[in-house]
C-alpha positions in Angstrom: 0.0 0.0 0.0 1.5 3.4 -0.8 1.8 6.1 1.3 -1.0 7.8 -1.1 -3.3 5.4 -0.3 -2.8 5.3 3.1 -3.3 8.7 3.8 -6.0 8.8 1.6 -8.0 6.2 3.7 -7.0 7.5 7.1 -8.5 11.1 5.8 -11.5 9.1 4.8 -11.8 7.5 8.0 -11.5 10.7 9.9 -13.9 12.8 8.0 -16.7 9.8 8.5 -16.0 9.5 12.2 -16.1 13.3 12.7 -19.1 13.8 10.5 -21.0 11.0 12.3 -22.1 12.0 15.5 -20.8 9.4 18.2 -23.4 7.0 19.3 -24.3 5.6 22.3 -24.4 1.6 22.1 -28.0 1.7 23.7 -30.5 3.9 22.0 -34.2 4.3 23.3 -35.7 5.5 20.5 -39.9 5.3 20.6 -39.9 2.8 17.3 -38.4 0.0 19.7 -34.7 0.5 17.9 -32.4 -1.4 18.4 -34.5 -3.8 20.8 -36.8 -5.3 17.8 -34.2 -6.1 15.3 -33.8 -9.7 15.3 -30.3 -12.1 14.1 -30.8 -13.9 11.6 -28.5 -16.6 12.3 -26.6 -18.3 15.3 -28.3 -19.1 18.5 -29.4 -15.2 18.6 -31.9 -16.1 15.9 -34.6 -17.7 18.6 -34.5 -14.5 20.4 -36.8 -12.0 20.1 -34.4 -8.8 19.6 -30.8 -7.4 19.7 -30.9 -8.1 23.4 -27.5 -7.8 25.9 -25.7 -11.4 26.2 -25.5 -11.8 29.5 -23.1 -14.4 28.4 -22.8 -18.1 29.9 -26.2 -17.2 32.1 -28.2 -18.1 29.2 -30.2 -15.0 29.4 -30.6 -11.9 27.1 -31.7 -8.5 28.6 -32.9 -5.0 27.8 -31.9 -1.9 29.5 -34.5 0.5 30.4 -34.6 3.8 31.6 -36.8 3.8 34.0 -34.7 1.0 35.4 -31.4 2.6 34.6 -29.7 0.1 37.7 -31.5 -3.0 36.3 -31.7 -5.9 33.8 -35.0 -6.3 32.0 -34.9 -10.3 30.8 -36.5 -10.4 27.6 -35.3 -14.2 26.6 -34.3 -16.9 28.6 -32.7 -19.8 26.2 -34.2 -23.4 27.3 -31.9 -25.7 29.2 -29.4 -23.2 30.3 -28.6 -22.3 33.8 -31.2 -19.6 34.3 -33.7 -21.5 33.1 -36.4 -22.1 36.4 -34.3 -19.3 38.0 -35.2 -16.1 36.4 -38.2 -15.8 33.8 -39.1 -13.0 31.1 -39.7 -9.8 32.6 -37.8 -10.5 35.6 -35.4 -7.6 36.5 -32.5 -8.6 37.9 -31.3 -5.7 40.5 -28.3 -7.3 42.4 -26.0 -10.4 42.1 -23.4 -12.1 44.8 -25.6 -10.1 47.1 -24.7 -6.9 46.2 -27.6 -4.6 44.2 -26.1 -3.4 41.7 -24.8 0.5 42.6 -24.2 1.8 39.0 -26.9 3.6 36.5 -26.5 1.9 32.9 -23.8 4.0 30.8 -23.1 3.0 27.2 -21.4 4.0 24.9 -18.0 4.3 22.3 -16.2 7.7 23.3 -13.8 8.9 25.3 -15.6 9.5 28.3 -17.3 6.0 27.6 -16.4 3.3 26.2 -18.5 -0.2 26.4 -21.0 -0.6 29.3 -20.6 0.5 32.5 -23.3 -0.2 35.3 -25.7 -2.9 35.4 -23.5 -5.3 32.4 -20.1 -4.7 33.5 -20.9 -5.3 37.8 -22.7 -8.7 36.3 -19.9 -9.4 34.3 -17.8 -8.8 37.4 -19.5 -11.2 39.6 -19.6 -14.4 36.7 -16.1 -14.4 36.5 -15.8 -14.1 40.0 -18.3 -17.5 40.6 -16.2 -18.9 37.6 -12.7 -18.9 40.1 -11.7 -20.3 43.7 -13.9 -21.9 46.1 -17.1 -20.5 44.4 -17.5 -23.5 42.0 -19.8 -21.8 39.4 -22.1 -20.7 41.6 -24.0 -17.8 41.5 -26.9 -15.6 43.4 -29.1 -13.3 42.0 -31.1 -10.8 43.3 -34.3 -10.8 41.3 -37.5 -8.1 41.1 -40.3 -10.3 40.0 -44.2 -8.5 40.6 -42.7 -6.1 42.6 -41.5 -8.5 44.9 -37.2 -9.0 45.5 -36.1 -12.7 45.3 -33.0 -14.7 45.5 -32.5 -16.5 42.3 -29.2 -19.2 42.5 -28.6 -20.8 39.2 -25.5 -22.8 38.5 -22.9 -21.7 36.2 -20.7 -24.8 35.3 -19.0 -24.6 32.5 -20.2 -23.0 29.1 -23.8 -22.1 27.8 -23.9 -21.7 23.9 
């Protein structure tokens, strides 16, 4: 590749990423975008919407702003460690016994960058029950009805 060309594309690239405003990774628009766009392949397909991964929990969640330190489960996949646990339209507000302290923050700037809150404390705690003494287990603390439960699926292992 020449210098030329080079340049040429890192102007490109500059010009598109200054021209484009920067967007959060969560927008709550009224049409239900991003939420309602489905996959069309992989085991994302059987879910209802471009959900969080909440990785090897086997759940899929929405954030909310009205719920800004919550997850909204919007799929749970069958035979995975959540399932019996936590069901659609649970939120889950805590895990390890903590409720979770931070207000969802998303995004790809400077100031943010990936998701703070809610996704990253979760993520936090899984790879926590993953190590030591914990053996893959995990508590959650669940509003279901208006009512706070303990949820304790096991996490041995992978879910895919």
């Amino acid at each position: 590749m020449t210098t030329r060309s080079l340049t040429v594309r890192l102007v490109s690239i500059t010009i598109l990423c200054v021209a484009s405003p920067l967007q959060a990774q969560v927008h709550y628009h009224d049409n239900d975008s991003p939420w309602g766009e489905r996959a069309k392949s992989g085991p994302d397909a059987e879910v209802p919407g471009w959900f969080y991964n909440l990785g090897i929990t086997g759940l899929r969640a929405q954030l909310v702003t009205d719920q800004p330190k919550a997850l909204l489960i919007k799929h749970v996949f069958p035979a995975s460690p959540a399932t019996g646990h936590v069901q659609i339209g649970d939120l889950i507000v805590g895990a390890s016994g903590q409720l979770f302290k931070e207000k969802h923050r998303n995004g790809y700037g400077q100031t943010v960058f990936g998701a703070d809150g809610p996704v990253s404390e979760l993520a936090q705690v899984l790879e926590e029950c993953q190590s030591g003494n914990r053996n893959g287990k995990l508590s959650l603390t669940v509003r279901r009805d208006s009512e706070i439960r303990g949820s304790s699926p096991e996490f041995v292992g992978e879910f895919r």
